[in-house]
C-alpha positions as CSV (number, residue, x, y, z in Angstrom):
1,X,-54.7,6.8,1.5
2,X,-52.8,8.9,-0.7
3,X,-49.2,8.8,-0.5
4,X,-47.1,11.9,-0.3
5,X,-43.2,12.3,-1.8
6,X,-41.0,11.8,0.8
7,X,-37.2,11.3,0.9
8,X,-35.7,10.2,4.1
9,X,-32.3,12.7,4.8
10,X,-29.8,11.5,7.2
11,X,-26.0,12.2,6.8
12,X,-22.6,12.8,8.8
13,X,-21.2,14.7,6.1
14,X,-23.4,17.6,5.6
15,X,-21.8,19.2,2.5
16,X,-24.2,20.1,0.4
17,X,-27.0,18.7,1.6
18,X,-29.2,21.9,2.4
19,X,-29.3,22.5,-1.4
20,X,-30.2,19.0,-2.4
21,X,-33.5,19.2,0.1
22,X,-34.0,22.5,-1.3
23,X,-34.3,21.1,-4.7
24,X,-36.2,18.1,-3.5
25,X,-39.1,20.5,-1.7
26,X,-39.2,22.6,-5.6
27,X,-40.1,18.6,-6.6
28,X,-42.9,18.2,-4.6
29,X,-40.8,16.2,-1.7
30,X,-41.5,16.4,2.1
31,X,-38.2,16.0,3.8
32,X,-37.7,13.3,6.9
33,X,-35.0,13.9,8.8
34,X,-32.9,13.4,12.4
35,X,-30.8,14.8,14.8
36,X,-28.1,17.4,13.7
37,X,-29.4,16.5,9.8
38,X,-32.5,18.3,11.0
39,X,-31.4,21.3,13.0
40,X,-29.1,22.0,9.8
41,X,-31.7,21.7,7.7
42,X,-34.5,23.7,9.9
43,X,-31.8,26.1,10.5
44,X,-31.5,26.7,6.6
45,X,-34.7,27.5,6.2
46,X,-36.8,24.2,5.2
47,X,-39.6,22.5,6.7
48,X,-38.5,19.1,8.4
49,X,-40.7,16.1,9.4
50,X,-38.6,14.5,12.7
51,X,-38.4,11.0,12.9
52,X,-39.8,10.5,15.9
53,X,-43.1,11.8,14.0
54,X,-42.7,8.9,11.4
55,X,-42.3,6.9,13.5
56,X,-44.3,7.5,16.4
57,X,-41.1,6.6,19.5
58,X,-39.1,8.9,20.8
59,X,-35.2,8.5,20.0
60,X,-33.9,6.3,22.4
61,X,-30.4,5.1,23.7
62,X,-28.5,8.1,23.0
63,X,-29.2,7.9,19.3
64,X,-28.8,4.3,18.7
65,X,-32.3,3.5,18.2
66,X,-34.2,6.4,15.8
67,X,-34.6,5.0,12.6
68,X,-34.9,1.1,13.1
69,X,-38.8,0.9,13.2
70,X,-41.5,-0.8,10.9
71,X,-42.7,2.4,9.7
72,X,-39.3,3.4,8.1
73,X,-38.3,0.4,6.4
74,X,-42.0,-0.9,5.5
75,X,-42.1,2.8,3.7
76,X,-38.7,1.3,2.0
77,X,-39.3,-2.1,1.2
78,X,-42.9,-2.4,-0.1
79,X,-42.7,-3.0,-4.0
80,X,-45.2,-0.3,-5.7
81,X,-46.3,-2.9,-8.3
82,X,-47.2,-5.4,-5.8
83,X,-50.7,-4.3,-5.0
84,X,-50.6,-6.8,-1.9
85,X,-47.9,-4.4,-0.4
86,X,-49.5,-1.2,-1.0
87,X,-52.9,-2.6,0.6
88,X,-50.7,-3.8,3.7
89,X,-49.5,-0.5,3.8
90,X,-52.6,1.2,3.4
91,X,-54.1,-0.7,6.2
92,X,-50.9,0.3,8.8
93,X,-51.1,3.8,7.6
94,X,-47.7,4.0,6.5
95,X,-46.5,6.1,3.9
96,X,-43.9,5.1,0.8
97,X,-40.5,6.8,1.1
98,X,-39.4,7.3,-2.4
99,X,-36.0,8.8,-2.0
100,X,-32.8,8.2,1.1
101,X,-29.9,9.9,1.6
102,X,-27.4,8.5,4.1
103,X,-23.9,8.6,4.6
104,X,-23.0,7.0,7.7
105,X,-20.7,7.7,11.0
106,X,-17.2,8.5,10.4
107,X,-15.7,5.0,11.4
108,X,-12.9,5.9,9.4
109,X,-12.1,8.8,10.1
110,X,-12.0,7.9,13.8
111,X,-9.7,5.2,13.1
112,X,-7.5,7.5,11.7
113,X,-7.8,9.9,15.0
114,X,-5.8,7.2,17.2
115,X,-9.3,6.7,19.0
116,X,-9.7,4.2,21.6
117,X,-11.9,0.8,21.1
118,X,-14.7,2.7,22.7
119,X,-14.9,5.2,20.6
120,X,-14.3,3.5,17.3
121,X,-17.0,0.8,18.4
122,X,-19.7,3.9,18.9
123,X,-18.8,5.8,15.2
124,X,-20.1,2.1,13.6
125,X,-23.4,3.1,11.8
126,X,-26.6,1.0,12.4
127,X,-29.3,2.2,11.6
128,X,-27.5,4.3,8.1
129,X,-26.4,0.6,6.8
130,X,-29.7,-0.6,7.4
131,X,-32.1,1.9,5.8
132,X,-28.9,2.3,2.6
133,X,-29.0,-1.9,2.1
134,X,-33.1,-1.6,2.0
135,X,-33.7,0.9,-0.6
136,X,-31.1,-0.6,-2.8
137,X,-33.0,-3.8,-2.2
138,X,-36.3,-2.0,-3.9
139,X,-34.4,0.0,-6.2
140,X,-37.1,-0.2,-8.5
141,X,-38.7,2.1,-6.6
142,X,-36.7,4.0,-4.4
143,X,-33.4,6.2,-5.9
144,X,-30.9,5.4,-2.7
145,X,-28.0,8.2,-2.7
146,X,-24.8,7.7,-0.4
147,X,-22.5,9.6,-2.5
148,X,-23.3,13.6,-2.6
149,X,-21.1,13.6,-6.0
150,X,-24.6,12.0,-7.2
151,X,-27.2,14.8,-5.5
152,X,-26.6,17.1,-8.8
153,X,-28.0,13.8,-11.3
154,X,-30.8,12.9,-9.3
155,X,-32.5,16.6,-9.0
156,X,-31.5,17.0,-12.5
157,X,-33.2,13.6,-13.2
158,X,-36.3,14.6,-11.1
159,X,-36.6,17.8,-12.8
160,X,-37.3,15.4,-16.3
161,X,-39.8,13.2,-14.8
162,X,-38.3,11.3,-12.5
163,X,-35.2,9.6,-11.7
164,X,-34.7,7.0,-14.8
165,X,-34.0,3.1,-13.5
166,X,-30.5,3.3,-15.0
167,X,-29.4,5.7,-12.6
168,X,-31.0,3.8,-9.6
169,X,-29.5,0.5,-10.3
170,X,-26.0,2.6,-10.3
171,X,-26.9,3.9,-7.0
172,X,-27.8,0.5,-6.2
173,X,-24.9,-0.7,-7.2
174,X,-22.4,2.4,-5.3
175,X,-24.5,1.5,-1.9
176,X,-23.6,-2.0,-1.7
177,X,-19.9,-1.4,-2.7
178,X,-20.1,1.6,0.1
179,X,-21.5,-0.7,3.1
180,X,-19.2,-3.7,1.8
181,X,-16.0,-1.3,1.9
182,X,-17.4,0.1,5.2
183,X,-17.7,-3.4,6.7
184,X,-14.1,-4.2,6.2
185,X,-13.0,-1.2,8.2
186,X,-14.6,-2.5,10.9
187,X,-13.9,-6.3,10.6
188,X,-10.3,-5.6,9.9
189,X,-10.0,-3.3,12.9
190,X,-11.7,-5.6,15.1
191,X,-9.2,-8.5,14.4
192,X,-6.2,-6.5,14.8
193,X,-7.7,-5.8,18.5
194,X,-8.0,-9.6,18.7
195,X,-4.5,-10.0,17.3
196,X,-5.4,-12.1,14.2
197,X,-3.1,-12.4,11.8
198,X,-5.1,-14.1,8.9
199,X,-8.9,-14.3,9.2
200,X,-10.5,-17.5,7.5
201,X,-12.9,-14.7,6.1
202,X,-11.7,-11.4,4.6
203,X,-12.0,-8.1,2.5
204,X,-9.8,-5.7,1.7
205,X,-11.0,-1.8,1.4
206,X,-9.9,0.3,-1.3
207,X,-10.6,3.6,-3.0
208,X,-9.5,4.7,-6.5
209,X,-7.2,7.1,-6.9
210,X,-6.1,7.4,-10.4
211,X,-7.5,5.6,-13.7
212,X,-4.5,5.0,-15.9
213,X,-3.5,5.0,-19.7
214,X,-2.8,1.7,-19.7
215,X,-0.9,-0.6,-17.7
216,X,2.3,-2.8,-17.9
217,X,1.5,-2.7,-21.6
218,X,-0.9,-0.2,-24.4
219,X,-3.0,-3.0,-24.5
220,X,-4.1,-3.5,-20.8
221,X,-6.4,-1.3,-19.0
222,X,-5.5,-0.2,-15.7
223,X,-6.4,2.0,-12.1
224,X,-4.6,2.7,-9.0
225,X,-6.3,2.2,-6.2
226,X,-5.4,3.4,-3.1
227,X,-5.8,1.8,0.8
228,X,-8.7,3.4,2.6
229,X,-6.4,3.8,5.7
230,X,-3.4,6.0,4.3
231,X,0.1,4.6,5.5
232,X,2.7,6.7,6.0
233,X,5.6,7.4,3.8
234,X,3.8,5.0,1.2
235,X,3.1,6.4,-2.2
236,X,-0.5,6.5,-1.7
237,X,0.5,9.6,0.6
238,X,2.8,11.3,-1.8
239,X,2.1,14.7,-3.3
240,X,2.7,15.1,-6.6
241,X,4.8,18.6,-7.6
242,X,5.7,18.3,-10.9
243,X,5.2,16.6,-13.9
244,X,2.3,14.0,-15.6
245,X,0.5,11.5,-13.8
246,X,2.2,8.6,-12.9
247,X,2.1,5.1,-14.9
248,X,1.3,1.9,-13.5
249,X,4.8,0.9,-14.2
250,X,6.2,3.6,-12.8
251,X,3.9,3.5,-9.2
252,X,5.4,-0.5,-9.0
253,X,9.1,0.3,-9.9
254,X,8.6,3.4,-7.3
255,X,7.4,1.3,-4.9
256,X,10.6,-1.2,-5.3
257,X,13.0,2.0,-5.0
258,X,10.7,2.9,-1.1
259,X,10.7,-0.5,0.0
260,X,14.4,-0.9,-0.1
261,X,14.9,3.1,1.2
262,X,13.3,2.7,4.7
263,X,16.2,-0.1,5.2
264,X,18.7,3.1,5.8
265,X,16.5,4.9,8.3
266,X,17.9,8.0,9.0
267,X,21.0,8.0,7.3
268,X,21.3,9.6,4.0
269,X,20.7,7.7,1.1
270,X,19.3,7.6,-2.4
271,X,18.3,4.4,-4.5
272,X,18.2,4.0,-8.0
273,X,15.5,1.4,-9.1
274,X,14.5,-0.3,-12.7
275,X,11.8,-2.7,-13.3
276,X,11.2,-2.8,-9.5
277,X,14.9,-3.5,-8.9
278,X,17.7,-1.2,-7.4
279,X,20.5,-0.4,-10.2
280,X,22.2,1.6,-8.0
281,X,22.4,2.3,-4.3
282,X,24.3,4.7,-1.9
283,X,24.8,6.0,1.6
284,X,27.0,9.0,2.8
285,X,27.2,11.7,5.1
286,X,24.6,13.9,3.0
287,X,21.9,13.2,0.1
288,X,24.6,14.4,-2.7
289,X,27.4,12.3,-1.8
290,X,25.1,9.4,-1.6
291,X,23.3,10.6,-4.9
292,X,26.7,10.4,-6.4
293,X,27.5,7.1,-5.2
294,X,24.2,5.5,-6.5
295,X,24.8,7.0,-9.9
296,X,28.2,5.9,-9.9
297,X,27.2,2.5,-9.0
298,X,25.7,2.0,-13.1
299,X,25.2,5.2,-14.7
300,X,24.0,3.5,-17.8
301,X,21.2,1.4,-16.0
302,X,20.2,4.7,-13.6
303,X,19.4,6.5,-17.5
304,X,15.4,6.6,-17.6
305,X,15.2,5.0,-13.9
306,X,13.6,6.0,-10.6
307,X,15.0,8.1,-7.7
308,X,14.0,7.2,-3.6
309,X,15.8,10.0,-1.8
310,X,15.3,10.2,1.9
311,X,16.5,13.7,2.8
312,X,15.9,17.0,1.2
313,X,17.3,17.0,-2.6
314,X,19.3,20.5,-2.7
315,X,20.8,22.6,-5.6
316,X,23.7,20.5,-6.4
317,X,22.0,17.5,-6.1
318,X,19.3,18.5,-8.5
319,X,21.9,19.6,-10.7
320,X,23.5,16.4,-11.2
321,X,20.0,15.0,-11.3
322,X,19.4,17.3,-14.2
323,X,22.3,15.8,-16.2
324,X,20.7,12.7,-17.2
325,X,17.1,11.5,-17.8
326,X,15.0,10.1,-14.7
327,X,11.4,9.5,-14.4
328,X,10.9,10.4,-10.7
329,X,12.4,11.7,-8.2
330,X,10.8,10.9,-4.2
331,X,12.0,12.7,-1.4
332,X,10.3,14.4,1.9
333,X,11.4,17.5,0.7
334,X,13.0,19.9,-1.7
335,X,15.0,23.3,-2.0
336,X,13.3,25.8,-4.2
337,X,17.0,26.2,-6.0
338,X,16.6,22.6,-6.7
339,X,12.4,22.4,-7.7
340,X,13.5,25.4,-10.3
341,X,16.3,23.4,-11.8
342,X,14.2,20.3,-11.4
343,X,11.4,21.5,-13.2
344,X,13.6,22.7,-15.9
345,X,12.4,19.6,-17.0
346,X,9.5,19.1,-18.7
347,X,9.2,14.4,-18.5
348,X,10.2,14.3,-14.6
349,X,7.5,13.8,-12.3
350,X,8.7,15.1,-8.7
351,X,6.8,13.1,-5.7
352,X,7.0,14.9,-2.1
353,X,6.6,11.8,0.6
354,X,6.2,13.5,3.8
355,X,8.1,10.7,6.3
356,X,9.5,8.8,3.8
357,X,11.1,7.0,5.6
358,X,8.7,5.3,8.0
359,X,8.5,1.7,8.5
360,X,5.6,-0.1,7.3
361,X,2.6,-0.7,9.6
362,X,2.8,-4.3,12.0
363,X,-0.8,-4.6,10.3
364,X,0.4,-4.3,6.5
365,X,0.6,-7.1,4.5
366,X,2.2,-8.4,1.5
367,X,-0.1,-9.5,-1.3
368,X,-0.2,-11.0,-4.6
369,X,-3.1,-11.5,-6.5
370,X,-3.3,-14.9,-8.7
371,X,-6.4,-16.1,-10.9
372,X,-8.6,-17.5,-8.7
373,X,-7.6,-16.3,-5.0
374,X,-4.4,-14.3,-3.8
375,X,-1.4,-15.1,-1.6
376,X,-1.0,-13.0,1.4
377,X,2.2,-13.1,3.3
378,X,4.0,-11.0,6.3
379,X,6.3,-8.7,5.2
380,X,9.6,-9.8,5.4
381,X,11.2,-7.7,8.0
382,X,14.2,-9.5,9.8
383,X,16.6,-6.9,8.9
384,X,14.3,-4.8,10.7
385,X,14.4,-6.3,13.8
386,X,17.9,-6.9,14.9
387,X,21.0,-5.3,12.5
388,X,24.0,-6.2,15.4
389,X,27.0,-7.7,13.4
390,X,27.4,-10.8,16.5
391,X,27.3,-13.5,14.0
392,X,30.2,-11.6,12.0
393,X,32.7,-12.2,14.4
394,X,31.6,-15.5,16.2
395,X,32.5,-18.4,15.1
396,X,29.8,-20.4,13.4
397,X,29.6,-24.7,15.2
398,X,30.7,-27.0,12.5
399,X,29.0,-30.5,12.5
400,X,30.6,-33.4,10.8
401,X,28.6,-36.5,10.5
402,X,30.0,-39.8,9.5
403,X,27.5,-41.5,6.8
404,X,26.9,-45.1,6.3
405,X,28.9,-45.3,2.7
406,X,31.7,-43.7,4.1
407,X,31.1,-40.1,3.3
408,X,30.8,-37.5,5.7
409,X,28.2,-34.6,6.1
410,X,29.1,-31.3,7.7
411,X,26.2,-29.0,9.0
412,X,27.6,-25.1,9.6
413,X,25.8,-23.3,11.8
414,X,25.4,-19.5,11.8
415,X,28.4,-16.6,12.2
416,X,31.7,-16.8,10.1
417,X,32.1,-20.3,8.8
418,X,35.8,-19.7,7.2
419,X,39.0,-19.5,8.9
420,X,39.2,-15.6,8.1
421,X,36.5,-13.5,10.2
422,X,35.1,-10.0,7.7
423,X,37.0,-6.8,9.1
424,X,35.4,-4.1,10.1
425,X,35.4,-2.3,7.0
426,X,33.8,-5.4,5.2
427,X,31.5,-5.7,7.5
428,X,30.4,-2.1,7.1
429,X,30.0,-3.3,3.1
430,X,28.3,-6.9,3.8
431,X,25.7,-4.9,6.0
432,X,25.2,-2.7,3.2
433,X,25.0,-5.1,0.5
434,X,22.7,-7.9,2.7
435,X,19.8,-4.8,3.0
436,X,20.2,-4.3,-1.0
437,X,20.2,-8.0,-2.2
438,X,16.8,-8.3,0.7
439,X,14.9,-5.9,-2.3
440,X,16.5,-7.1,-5.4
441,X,14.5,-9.8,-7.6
442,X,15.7,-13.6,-7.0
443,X,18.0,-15.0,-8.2
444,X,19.5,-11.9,-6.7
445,X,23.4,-11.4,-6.4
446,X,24.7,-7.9,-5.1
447,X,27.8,-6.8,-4.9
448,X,29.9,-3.7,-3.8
449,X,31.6,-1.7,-0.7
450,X,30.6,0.5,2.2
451,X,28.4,2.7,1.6
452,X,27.4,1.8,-2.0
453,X,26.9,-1.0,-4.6
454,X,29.1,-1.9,-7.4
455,X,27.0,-4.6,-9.1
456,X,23.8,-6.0,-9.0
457,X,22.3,-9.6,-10.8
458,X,18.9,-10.1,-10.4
459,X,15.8,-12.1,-11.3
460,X,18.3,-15.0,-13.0
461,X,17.0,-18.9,-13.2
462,X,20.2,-20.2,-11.9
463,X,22.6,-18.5,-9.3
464,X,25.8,-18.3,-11.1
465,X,24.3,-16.1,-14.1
466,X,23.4,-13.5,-11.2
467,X,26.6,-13.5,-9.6
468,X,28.4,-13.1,-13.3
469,X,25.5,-10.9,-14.2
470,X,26.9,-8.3,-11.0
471,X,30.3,-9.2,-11.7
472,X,30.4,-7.9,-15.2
473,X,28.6,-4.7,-14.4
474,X,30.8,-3.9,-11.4
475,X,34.1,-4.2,-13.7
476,X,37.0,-3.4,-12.1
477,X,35.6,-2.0,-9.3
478,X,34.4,-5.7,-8.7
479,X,37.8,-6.2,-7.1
480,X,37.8,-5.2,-3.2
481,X,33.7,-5.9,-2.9
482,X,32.1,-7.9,-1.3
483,X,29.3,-10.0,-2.1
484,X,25.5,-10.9,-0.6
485,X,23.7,-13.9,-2.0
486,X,19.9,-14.0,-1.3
487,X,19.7,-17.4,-1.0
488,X,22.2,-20.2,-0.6
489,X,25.2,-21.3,-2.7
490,X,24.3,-24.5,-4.3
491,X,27.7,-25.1,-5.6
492,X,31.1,-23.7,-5.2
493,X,30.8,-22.2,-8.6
494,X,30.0,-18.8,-6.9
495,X,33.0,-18.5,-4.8
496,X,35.3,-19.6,-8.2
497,X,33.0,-16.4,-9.6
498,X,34.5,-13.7,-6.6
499,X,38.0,-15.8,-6.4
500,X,38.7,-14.8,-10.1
501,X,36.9,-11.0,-9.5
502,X,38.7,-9.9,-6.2
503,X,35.6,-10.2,-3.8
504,X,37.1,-10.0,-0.3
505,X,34.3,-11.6,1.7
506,X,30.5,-12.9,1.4
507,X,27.3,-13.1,3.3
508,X,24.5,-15.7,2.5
509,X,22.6,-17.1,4.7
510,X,23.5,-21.2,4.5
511,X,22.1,-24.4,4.3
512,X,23.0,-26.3,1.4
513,X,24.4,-29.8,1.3
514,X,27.0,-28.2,-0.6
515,X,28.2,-25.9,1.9
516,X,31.5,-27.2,2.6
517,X,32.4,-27.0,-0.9
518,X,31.5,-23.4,-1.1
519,X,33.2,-22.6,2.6
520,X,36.5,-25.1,1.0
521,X,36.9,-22.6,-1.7
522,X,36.8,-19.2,0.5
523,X,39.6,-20.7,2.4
524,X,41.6,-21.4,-0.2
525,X,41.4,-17.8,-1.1
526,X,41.6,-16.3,1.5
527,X,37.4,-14.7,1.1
528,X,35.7,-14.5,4.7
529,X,32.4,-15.8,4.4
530,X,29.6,-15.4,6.8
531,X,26.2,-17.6,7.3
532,X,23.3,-15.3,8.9
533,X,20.3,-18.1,8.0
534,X,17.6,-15.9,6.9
535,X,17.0,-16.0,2.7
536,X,15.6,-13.2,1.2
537,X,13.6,-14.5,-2.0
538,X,11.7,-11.7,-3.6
539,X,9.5,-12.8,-6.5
């Protein structure tokens, strides 16, 4: 039996694929085919060999069943150089197939439509998995192609004598990372349906989107790589406008500046991040008053610092932007006054984030990869699910124990815990500050009034450096703020910090043995001083 050229051809995305058969026919190929692969194909022109003729059964079960037959994947699998094979194959009168091309259903892409379970379930690929994962296993022999980027290398390749074993063990190698990446579509989508939270198996999939210069540091290589599912108002959906290609420093410090924007919803507001961390923050009733009040906030820090605005940046605001260096500037959209002054600039990258300020996904996760494995948390989203000020004008329970040496223990429970309840006004400011101080680096002390921050302390070892740390860069406008304390005072120390600054009221969420100390000191004051239990560590 003499065996005859043949590629098997069977793809969702048709681009380009009349061409490739056309160039594998000039090589001496016969093409093998199905479905809507061979009508375009036939329709183009070429000569097309259906499965059904390879295989000698119709298609059955609306398509499901077509290539998952013995004279497919013996054709795939036998090894050329094991003469044993070739006899077998000889004797079944089956033919080699020397070259596949598959891509498979559009599972993703389906996702993406909002379509229901039924639908999703039917887009996952079979039989396109199956013939990919068994010419990759005989690479040796068989050049596998899912990728149509690679259709131009392996005519090229053919055209020289044949395709060279380098390039098959990297089409090899892009097949298995393909159906792996495909895989975890599915599994993924399948336990969200089930509603499971952490599976004791699982995989992540990713696509590059950018290879970088370097990465925290000149001497690190880096890449960005992107979700395969694109969330909304994320960075992975912005469009750049202007400017170079973002750093790997500056897509994690942009990311910082989002997370802590989509606190503010709708209402105007613009942060100003460092490092990850918000220098600056601001609410008003439009984007340049609140601009103005984020700059204000540290005008020194802001210098060289990131921009998350979440309504359209205008002429004055881009003028004022203009006066100082920033890196980038996100927003959903921009005047063409304020792109023209903007892009006066020649070091400012401009990001457009189409809704900006959506919240993140119920299915998104928080991750942090450590050698060896990787911690995966829930976001933390409390503010998120219930902002009513109750617990700033109801009294918190107070529970004083008697001990056994003759001390006493008092436990406060959560609203105001000192004599003087927050006014309105400070409440307004405490609100403002608790969603800050929720995105700042712990130790994390923020401080400031409605509608914008004064000072921030962040990422300390000890909480009294943070709260001197805010304290210092607030200055005189320290006096009148208020204060928000990620985590719990561990001594009074804190409160001697706002008695000697002027800070009018706090908000932390409790739970120290320490407390009364700390709630002692506001009364003595005067400060009003509210517990709201959740801490907001952010490492």
């Amino acid at each position: 039996m003499i065996m005859k050229k043949r590629a098997l051809v069977s793809v969702s995305d048709k681009a380009g694929v009349v061409d490739f058969c056309k160039g594998l026919v000039e090589n001496g190929f016969e093409i093998i085919s199905t479905g809507g692969t061979a009508k375009a194909l036939q329709q183009a022109g070429l000569k097309v060999i259906g499965i059904s003729d390879i295989t000698g059964f119709p298609e059955c079960l609306d398509g499901r069943v077509k290539t998952l037959h013995p004279n497919v994947h013996a054709g795939l699998l036998a090894m050329r150089s094991n003469l044993e094979h070739m006899r077998q194959l000889e004797s079944l009168n089956i033919n080699t197939i020397d070259i596949v091309c598959v891509n498979l259903y559009p599972f993703k892409a389906t996702l993406e439509s909002g379509a229901d379970f039924a639908t999703c379930i039917e887009n996952i690929d079979i039989g396109g998995p199956t013939m990919l994962r068994a010419a990759a296993k005989n690479y040796q022999d068989v050049a596998v192609i899912v990728d149509p980027a690679d259709y131009g290398k392996v005519l090229e390749e053919l055209k020289n004598g044949g395709v060279t074993l380098e390039t098959k063990k990297l089409l090899q190698y892009k097949v298995f990372a393909h159906t792996a990446v495909y895989d975890s579509l599915i599994s993924n989508y399948l336990a969200s349906q089930l509603g499971i939270t952490f599976p004791d198996e699982v995989t992540f999939a990713y696509k590059k989107a950018q290879d970088m210069r370097y990465g925290e540091n000149p001497q690190q290589q880096a890449v960005f790589y992107n979700e395969q599912i694109i969330r909304k108002g994320s960075l992975s959906s912005a469009k750049q406008l202007w400017g170079k290609e973002l750093s790997y420093n500056n897509i994690n410090d942009a990311n910082g500046a989002l997370e802590l924007l989509k606190e503010f919803g709708s209402t105007p507001a613009v942060v100003a991040c460092k490092h990850a961390n918000p220098c600056g923050v601001g609410t008003g009733e439009s984007i340049y008053e609140a601009y103005m009040r984020a700059y204000n906030s540290d005008p020194v820090s802001v210098f060289g610092g990131i921009l998350a605005i979440n309504g359209t940046v205008d002429k004055d605001t881009a003028t004022e932007i203009n006066k100082i260096f920033i890196e980038i500037v996100m927003a959903p959209d921009y005047t063409e006054e304020a792109l023209q002054i903007l892009e006066a600039k020649k070091n400012i990258r401009l990001l457009k984030i189409d809704e900006i300020s959506t919240r993140r996904e119920k299915s998104a996760f928080d991750m942090k990869k450590v050698y060896g494995g990787l911690l995966v948390q829930q976001y933390d989203e409390s503010l998120l699910k219930d902002e009513n000020t109750e617990l700033f004008s109801k009294k918190a329970e107070i529970q004083t124990t008697q001990l056994a040496d003759g001390k006493t223990k008092t436990v406060y429970g959560l609203g105001v815990v000192t004599g003087r309840a927050p006014t309105k006004e400070e409440i307004e400011a405490l609100m403002f500050n608790w969603k800050v101080v929720k995105h700042t680096k712990s130790n994390a002390i923020v401080i400031g009034k409605s509608g914008r921050t004064t000072g921030i302390g962040m990422g300390q070892t000890n909480r009294i450096w943070a709260a001197q740390q805010a304290i210092s860069h607030a200055g005189e406008e320290a006096k009148g703020s208020v204060m928000a304390s990620d985590a719990f005072f561990p001594f009074a120390d804190c409160v001697e910090e706002c008695v000697k600054a002027g800070i009018t009221a706090i908000i932390q969420p409790g739970g120290s043995i320490r407390d009364k100390d700390s709630v002692d000191a506001c009364n003595a004051a005067g400060i009003a001083m509210v517990f709201v239990g959740d801490r907001h560590f952010k490492h």
